[in-house]
C-alpha positions in Angstrom: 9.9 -23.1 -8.0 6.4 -22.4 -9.8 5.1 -21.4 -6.0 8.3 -19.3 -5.4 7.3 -17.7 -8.6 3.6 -17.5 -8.3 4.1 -15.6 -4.8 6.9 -13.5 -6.1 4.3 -12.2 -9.0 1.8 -11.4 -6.4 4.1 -9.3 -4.5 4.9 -7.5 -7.5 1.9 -7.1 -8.2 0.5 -5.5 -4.9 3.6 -3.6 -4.5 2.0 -1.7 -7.7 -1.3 -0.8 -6.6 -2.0 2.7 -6.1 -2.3 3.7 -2.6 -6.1 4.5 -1.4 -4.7 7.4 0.3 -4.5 10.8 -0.9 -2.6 13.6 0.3 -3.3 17.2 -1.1 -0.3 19.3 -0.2 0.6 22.9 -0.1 -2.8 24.3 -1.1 -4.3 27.2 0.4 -8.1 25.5 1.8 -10.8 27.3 2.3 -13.4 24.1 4.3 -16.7 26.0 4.0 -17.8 29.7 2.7 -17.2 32.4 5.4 -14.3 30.0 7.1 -10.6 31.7 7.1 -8.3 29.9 4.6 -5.5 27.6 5.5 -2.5 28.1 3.9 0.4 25.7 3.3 -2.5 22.8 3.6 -2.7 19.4 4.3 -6.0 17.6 3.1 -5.7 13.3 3.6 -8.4 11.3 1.5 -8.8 7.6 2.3 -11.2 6.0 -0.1 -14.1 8.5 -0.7 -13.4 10.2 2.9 -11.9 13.3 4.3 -9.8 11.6 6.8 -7.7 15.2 7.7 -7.2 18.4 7.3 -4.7 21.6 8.4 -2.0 23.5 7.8 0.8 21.1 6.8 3.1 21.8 9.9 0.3 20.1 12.1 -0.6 17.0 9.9 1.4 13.8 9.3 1.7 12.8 5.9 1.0 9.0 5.7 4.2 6.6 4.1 2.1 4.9 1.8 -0.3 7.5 0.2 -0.3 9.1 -3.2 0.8 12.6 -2.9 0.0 15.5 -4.7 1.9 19.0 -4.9 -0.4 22.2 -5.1 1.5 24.8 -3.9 0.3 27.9 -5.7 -3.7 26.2 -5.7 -6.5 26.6 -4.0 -8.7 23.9 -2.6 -12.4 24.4 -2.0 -15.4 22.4 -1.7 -17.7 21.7 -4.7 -20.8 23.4 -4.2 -23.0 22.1 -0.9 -20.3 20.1 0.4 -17.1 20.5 2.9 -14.0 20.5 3.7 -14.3 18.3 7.2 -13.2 14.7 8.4 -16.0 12.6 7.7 -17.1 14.4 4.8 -17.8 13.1 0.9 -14.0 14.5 -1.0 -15.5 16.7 -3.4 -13.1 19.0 -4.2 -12.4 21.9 -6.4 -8.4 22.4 -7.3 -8.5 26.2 -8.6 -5.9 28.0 -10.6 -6.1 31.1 -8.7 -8.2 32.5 -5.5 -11.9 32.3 -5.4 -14.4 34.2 -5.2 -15.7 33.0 -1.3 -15.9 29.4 -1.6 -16.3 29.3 -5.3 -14.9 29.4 -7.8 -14.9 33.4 -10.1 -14.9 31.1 -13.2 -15.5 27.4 -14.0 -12.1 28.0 -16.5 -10.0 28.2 -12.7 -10.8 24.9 -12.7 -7.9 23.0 -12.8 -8.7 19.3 -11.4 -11.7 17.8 -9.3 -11.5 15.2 -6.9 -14.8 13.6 -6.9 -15.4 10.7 -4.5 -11.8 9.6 -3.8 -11.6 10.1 -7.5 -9.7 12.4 -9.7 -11.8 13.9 -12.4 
């Protein structure tokens, strides 16, 4: 019964783990300064990686990922990185449209996503 127990708790207990998986959804993305924004965006982050990116009709969403809604945001790369598979996620989450790849103001800010990390 104690073992029955024991592996039930684990279960649980996995079962509540976040997912290393991110999924950015509904931005508009702009991958690198000069490049044409993507609207209606799909960006996938697995760990500290840019595993995908595109416009969401062309991107499966994984099941077990931790999804987030930004319709209405903009997603650009912090300063000298990009928006590529591969790539480091550091990411900008604006409030409005930039100015280029950047943001106009550091208050458009609205979230960062630093390594895999929300900041």
């Amino acid at each position: 019964m104690k073992r029955v127990l024991a592996i039930a708790g684990f279960i649980l207990l996995a079962a509540c783990q976040k997912s290393d998986v991110k999924v950015l959804i509904g931005a508009t993305a702009i991958v690198a300064p000069g490049a044409q924004p993507i609207e209606d965006s799909i960006v996938i982050v697995t760990g500290h990686t840019i595993r995908s990116v595109g416009m969401r009709k062309d991107i499966p969403i994984p099941q077990d990922s931790e999804r987030t809604d930004l319709t209405g945001k903009w997603v650009v790369p912090a300063q000298g990185s990009r928006i590529a598979i591969g790539e480091e996620s550091n990411l900008l989450i604006l409030n409005r449209a930039p100015s280029g790849a950047a943001p106009a103001d550091t208050g458009d800010i609205s979230r960062k996503l630093v390594g895999g990390e929300w900041k």
